[in-house]
N, C-alpha and C positions, 0 to 999 in steps of 0.2 A: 473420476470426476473431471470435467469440460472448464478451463478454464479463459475467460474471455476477458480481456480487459474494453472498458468504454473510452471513446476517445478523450477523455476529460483524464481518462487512467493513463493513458497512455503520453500525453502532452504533458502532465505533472511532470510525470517520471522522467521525461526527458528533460522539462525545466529546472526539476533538483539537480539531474545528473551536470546539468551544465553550469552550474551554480558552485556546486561542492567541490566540481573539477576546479575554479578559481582556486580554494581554500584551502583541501585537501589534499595527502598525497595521493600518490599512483596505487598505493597498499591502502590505502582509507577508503580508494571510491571502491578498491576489487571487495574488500568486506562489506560495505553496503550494497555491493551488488550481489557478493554471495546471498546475506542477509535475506535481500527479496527473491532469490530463488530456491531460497528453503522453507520461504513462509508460501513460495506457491505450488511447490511441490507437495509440503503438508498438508494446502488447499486438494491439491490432486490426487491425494491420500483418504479424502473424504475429511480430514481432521477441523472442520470446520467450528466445531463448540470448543476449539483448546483458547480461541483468542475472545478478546476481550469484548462483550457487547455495549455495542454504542446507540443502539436505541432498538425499536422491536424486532427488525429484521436484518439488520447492518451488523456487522462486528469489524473490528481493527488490530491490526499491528504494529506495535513499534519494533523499526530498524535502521539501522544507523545510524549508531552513539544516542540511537534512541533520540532523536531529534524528527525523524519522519514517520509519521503513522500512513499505514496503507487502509482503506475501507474499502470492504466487499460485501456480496448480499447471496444469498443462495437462491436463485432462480428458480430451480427446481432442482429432481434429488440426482439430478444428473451434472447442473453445469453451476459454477459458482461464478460472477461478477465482479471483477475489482474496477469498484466506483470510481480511485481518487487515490494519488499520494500527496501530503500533506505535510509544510513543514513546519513542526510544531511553534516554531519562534514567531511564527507570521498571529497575528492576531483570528482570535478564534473564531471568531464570529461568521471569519470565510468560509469554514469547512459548511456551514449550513446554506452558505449560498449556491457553492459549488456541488454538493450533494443533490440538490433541487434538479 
């Protein structure tokens, strides 16, 4: 399986990283970055029904200290899409802006 992140995916993920790097240590950001390359690796596994469904065709992850949900979509039976990482403290109501 084809994994492709959107630029919405990709600018998250550098926005948390740059965020958690203030708060966290040096051993806290490498587990939440192990964290998202075992949930994309299991993406690349095909393992796409293990996570959690966030609406008809969307499913999510949470990873690191369970604070950031990743959302992805299956494009086709080849390549999967990660939408969005999210950090769960921010008010929810973004993820459905940002998902758009």
């Amino acid at each position: 399986m084809r994994i492709i992140f959107s630029k919405v995916a990709s600018r998250s993920y550098e926005n948390i990283l740059e965020f958690l790097s203030q708060t966290w240590t040096e051993k806290e950001m490498e587990i939440f970055i192990d964290e998202a390359e075992k949930v994309t690796n299991q993406l690349k596994e095909g393992k796409f029904l293990l996570f959690q469904k966030y609406s008809k065709d969307i499913r999510s992850a949470l990873i690191g200290k369970k604070h950031v949900r990743m959302f992805f979509r299956k494009e086709s039976e080849t390549k999967i899409k990660v939408l969005l990482f999210f950090d769960m403290r921010q008010d929810s109501q973004k993820i459905l802006d940002l998902l758009q």
